[in-house]
N, C-alpha and C positions, 0 to 999 in steps of 0.2 A: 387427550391432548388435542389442542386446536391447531388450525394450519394458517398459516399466512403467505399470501401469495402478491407478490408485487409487478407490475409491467414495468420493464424497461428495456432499451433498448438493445438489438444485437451488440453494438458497440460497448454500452456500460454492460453488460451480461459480461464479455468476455473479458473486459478491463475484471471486474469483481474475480470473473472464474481465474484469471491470470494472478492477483494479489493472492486470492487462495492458497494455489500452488505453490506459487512463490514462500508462502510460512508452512507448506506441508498441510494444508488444513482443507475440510472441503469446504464447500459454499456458504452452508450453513454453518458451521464450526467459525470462520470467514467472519458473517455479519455478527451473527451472535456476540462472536467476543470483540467485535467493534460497538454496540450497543451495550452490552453489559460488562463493562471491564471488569476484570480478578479487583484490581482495587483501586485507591484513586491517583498511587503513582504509575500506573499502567504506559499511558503515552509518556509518558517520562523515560520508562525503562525501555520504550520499542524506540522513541526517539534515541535513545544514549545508543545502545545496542545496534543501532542504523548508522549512527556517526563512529563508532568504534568500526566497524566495517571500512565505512568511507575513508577513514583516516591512514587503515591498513592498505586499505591499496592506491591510497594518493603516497603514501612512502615508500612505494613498489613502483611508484611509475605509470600505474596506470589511473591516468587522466583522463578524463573530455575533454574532447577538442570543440565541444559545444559551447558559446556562452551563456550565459546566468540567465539572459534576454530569451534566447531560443529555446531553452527548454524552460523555462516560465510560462511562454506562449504555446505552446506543447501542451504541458499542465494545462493550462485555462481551457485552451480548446477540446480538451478531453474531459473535463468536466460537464458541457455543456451539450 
């Protein structure tokens, strides 16, 4: 088996190590099945599956009080 090792930084290590978590999965488990998806409706089914979420607890009430603006700018700056 071969290894592959990537540098990044403390900030993207932890963003990655936190999405991990967040699906139950460890790191590897993490990129992998973001690199090789099960099939090719894959982001279909984590996007639907993400908005089903969102949708249950926007009819509960719980919202952001963030706008669209701020956490876009959020997103970007955490990418980079």
């Amino acid at each position: 088996m071969s290894r592959l090792t990537i540098e990044v930084t403390p900030k993207q290590h932890q963003h990655i190590k936190s999405l991990a978590a967040f699906r139950g999965q460890t790191i590897k488990e993490y990129v992998l099945s973001r690199i090789f998806p099960d099939d090719e409706d894959h982001a279909y089914k984590e996007f639907k599956a993400f908005m089903h979420n969102r949708i249950a607890e926007a009819e509960k009430g719980e919202l952001s009080e963030r706008s669209l603006e701020d956490i876009t700018k959020d997103v970007l700056s955490d990418s980079h």
